[in-house]
C-alpha positions as CSV (number, residue, x, y, z in Angstrom):
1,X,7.9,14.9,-22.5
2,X,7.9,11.5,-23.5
3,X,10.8,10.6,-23.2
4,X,10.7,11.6,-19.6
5,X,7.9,9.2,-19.2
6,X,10.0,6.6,-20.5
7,X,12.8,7.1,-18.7
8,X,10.8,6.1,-15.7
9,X,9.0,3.1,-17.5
10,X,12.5,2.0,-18.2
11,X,13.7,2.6,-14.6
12,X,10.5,0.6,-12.9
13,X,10.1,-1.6,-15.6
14,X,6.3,-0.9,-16.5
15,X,3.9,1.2,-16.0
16,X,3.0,1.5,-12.8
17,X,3.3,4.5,-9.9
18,X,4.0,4.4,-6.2
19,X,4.2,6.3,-3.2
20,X,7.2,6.0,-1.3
21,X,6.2,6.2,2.9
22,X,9.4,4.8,4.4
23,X,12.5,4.5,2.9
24,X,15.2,2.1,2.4
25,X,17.2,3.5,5.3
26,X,14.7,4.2,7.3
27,X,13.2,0.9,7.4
28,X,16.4,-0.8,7.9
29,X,16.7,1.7,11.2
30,X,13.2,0.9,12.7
31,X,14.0,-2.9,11.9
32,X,17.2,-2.6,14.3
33,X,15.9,-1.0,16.8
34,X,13.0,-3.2,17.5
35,X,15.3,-6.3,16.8
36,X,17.6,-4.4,20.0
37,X,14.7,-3.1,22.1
38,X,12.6,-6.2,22.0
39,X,15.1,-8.9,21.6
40,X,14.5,-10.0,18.5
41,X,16.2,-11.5,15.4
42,X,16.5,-9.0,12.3
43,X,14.0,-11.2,10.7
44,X,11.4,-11.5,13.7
45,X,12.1,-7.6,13.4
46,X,11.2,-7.3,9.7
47,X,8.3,-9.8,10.5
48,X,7.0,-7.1,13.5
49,X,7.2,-4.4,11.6
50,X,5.3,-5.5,8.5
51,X,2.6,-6.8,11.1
52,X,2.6,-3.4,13.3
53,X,2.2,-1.2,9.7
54,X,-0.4,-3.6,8.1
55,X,-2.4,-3.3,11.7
56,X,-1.9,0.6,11.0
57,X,-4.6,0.0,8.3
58,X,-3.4,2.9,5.9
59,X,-5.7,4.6,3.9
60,X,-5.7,5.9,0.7
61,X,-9.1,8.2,1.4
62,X,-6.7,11.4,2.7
63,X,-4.2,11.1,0.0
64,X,-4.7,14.5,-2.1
65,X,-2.7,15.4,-5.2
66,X,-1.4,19.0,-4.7
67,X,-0.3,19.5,-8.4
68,X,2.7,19.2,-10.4
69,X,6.2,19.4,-9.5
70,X,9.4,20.1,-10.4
71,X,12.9,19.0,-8.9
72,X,16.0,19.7,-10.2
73,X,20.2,18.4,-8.7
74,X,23.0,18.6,-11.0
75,X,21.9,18.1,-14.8
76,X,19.1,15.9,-13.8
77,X,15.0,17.1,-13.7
78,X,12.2,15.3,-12.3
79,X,8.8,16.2,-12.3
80,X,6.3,14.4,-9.8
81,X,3.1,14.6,-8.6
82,X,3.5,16.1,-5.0
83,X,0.6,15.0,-2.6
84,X,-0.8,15.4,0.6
85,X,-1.3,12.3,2.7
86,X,-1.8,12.6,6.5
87,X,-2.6,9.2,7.2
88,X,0.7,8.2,6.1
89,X,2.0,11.3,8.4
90,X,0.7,9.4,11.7
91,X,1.8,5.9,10.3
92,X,5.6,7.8,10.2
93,X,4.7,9.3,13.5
94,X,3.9,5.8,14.9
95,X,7.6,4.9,14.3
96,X,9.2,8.0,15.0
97,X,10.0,9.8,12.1
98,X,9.5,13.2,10.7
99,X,7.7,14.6,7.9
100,X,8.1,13.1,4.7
101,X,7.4,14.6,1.2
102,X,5.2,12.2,-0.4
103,X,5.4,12.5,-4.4
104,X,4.8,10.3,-7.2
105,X,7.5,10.2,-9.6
106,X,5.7,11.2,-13.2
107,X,9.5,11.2,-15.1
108,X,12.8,12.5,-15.3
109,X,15.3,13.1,-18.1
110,X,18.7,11.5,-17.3
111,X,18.1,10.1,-13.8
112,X,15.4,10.9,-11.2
113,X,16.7,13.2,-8.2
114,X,17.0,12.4,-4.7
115,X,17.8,14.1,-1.5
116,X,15.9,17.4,-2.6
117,X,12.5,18.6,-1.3
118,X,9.2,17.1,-3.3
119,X,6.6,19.8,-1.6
120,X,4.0,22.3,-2.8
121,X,7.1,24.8,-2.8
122,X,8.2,23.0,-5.9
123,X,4.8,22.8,-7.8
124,X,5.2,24.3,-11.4
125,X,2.8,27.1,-11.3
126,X,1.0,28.3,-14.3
127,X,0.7,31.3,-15.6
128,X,-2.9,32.4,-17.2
């Protein structure tokens, strides 16, 4: 197990966690589309969404850890924490996006997995 842990250390270069509520992709959509629709520059765009997301005012006091979880792609495993957050639901909403699995990435053996679903169908369930 620890070595899983520092796998991810490694990766994000301390210890530190994070919640993921848009990404990469995603923001670079919303950003271009309100740089078209409103007439912007990319970087006024950037600017306006920052603004529109800290105005949100996103709270942490709905976020809910679910349990454990396990994702597996190829060779590689990750295990995560896999939470609950609706807040960060609406703020998605607000910008038109879907559901999102929100997750915390505890570790991962050779590299962490993406693309696959984080949800409570992948907590690791024990057995008594």
């Amino acid at each position: 197990a620890e070595v899983l842990i520092q796998n991810k250390l490694s990766r994000d270069k301390g210890f530190y966690f994070h919640v993921t509520i848009f990404s990469p992709p995603e923001v670079k959509d919303i950003v271009n589309k309100m740089a078209v629709e409103k007439g912007l520059s990319k970087s006024k765009a950037s600017d306006e969404f920052r603004a529109e997301v800290e105005a949100f005012g996103l709270s942490d006091s709905g976020l809910k850890s679910l349990g454990l979880g396990k994702a597996e792609k190829g060779s590689d495993t990750a295990y995560f924490a896999v939470l609950e957050w609706p807040d960060a639901q609406d703020l998605r909403a607000k910008f038109g996006l879907g559901h999102f699995d929100f997750h915390t990435t505890i570790g991962f053996d050779k590299a962490d997995v993406h693309g696959v679903r984080k949800n409570r169908s992948t907590l690791i369930r024990c057995h008594g």
